[in-house]
C-alpha positions as CSV (number, residue, x, y, z in Angstrom):
1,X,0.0,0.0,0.0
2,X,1.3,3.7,-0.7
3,X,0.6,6.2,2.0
4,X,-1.0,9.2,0.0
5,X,0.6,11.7,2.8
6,X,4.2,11.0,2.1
7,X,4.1,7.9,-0.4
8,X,5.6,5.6,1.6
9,X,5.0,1.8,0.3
10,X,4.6,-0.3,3.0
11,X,2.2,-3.7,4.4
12,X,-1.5,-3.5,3.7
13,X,-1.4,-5.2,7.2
14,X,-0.5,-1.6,8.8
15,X,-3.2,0.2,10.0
16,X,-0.8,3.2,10.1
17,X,2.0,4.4,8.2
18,X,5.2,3.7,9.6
19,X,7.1,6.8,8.0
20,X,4.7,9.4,8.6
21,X,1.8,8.1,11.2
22,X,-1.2,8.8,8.5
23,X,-4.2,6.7,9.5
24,X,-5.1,4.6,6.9
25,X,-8.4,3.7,7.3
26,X,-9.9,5.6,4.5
27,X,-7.3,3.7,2.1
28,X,-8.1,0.4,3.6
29,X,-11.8,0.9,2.9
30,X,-10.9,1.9,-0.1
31,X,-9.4,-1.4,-0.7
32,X,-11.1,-3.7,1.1
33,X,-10.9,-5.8,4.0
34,X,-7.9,-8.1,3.7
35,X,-7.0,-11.2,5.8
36,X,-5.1,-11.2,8.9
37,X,-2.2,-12.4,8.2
38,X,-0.8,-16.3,9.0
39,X,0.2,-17.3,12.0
40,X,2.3,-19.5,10.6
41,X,4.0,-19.8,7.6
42,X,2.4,-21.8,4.7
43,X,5.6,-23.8,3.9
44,X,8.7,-25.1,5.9
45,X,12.1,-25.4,4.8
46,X,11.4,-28.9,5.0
47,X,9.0,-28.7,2.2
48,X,11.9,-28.4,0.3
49,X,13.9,-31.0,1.2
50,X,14.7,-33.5,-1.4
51,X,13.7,-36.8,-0.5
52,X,16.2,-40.4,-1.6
53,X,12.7,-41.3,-3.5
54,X,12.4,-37.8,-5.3
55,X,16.2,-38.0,-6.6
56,X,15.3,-41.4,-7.8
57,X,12.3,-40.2,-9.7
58,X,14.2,-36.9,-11.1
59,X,17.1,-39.7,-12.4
60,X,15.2,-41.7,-14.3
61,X,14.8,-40.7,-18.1
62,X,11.3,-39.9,-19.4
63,X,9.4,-40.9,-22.4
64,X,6.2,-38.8,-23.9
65,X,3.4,-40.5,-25.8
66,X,2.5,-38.2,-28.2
67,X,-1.4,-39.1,-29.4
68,X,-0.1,-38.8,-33.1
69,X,2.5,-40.7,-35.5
70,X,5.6,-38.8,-36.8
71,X,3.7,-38.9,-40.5
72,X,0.7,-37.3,-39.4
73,X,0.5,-33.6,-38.6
């Protein structure tokens, strides 16, 4: 969100702006209501994490089917 006051771009979680101390309540309405944000995060590091079975997958070679022979076009 941009403060109109000084311009500042900043969280649309802030009620206020953190530069100048604008309320922005007027901007939010504006808006719209958004959703608290999470109190946790939505992924872990360990999300990530590559797995002995996912290597395996990601090593082994790939053949496409294509639904048509190489004559036809």
């Amino acid at each position: 969100m941009r403060c109109p006051k000084c311009n500042y771009f900043f969280s649309e979680e802030l009620k206020t702006c953190p530069r100048c101390g604008a309320d922005m309540g007027s901007e939010i309405e504006k808006l719209g209501v958004f959703p608290p944000s999470a109190e946790a995060p939505f992924l872990t590091i360990e999300d990530f994490v590559e797995t002995p079975s996912f290597i395996e997958a990601s090593n082994q070679e790939r053949v496409i089917d294509f639904p048509f022979s190489e004559g036809e076009s």
